[in-house]
N, CA, C and O of each residue as an XYZ file, in Angstrom:
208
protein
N      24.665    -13.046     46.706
C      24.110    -14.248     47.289
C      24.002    -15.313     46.200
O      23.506    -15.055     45.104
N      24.559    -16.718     46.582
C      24.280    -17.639     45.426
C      23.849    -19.056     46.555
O      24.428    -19.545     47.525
N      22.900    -19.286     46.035
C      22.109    -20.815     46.400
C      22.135    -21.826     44.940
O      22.137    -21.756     43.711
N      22.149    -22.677     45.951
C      22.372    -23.892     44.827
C      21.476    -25.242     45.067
O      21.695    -26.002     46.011
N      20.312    -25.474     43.979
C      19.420    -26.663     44.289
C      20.201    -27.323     43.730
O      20.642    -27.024     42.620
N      20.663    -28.757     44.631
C      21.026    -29.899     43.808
C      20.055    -30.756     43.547
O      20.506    -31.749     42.976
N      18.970    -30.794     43.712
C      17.490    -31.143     43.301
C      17.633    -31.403     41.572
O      17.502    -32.257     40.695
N      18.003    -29.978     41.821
C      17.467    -29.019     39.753
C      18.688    -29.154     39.258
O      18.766    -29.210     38.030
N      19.816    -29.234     39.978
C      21.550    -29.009     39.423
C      21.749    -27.380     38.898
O      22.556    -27.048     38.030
N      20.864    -26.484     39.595
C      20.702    -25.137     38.825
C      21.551    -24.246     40.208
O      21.325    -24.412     41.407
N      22.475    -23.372     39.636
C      22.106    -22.284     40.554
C      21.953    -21.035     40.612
O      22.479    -20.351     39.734
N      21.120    -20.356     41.762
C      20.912    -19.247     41.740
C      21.611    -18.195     42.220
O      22.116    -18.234     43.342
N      21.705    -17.211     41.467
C      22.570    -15.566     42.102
C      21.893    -14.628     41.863
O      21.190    -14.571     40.854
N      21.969    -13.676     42.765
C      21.444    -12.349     42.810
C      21.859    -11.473     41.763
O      23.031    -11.120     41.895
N      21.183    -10.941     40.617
C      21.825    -10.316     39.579
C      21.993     -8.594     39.999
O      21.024     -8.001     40.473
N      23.027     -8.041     39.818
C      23.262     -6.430     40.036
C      23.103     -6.143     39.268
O      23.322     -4.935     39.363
N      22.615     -6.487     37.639
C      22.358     -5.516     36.562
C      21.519     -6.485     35.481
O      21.568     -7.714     35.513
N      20.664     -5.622     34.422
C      20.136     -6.359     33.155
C      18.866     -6.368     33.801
O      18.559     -5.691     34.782
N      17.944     -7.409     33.013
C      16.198     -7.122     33.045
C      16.124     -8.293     34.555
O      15.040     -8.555     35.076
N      17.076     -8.713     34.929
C      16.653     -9.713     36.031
C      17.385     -8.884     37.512
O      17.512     -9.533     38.550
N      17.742     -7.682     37.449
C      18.404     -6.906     38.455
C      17.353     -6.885     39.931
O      16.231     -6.401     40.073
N      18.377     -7.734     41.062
C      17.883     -7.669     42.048
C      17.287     -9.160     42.277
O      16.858     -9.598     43.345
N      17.350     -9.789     41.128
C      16.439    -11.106     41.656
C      17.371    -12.351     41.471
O      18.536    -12.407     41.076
N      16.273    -13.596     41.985
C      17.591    -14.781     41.935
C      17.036    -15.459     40.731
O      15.846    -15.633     40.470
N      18.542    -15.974     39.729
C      18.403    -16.089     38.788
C      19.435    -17.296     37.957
O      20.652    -17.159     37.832
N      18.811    -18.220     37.553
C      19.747    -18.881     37.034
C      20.890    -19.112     35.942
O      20.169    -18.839     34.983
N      21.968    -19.370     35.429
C      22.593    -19.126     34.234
C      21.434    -19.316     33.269
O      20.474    -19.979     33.662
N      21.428    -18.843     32.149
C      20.534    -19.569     30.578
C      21.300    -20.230     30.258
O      22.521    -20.371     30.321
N      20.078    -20.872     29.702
C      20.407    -22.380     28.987
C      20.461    -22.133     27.376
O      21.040    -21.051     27.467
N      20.353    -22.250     26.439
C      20.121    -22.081     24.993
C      19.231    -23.380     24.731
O      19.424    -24.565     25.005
N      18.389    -22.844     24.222
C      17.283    -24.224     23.970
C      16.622    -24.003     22.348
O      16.954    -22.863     22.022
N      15.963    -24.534     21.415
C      15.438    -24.632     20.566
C      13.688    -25.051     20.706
O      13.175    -25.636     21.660
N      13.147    -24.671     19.740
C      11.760    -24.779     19.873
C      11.316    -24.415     18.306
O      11.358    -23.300     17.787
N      10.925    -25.530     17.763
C      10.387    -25.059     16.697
C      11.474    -24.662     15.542
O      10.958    -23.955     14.677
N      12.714    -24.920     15.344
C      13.922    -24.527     14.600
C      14.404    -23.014     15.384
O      15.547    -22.565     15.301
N      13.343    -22.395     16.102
C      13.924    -20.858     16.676
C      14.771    -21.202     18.143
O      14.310    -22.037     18.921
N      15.590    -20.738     18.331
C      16.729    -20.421     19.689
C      15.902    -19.261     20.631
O      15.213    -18.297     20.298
N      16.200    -19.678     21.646
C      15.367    -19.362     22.820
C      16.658    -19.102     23.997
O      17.572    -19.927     23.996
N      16.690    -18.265     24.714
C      17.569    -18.171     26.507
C      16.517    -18.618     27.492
O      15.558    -17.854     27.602
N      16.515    -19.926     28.372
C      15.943    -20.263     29.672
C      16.626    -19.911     30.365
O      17.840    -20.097     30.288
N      15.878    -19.115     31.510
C      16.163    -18.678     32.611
C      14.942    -19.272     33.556
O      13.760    -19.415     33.243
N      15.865    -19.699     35.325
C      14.877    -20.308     36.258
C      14.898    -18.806     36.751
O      15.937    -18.164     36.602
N      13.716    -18.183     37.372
C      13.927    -17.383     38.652
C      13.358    -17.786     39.347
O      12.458    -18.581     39.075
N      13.674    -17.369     40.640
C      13.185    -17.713     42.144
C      12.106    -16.597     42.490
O      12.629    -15.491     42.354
N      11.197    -16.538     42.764
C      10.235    -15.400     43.434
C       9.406    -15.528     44.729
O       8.875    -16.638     44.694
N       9.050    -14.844     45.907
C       8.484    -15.292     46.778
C       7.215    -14.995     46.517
O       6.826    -13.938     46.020
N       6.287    -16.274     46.973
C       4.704    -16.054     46.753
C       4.313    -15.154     47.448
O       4.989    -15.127     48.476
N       3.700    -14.528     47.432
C       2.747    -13.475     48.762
C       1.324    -13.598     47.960
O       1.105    -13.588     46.749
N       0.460    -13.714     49.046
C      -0.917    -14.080     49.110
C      -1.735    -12.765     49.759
O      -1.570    -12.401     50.923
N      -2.477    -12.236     48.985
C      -2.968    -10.961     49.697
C      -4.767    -11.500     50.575
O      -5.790    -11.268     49.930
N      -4.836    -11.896     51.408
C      -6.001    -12.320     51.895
C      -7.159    -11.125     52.216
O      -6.902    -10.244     53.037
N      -8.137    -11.157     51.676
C      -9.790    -10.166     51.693
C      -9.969    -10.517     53.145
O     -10.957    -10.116     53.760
């Protein structure tokens, strides 16, 4: 499955393997922070609200 926000220009796919397996997930980005290199990743998750 792949969705695509053109909102964000990001899109999302369902990953079959690695630490994001099963969820929707965007390419990484390579970003910097502080002189250190970093991987951004968007994921998608559904809220669920457990009501008392």
């Amino acid at each position: 499955m792949v969705l695509y926000d053109p909102k964000h220009c990001l899109k999302y796919e369902r990953k079959r393997s690695g630490p994001f397996e099963g969820m929707l997930v965007s390419d990484g980005n390579s970003i910097k922070i502080g002189g250190e290199e970093f991987v951004e990743y968007h994921v998608l998750a559904k809220l669920e609200i457990v009501w008392d």
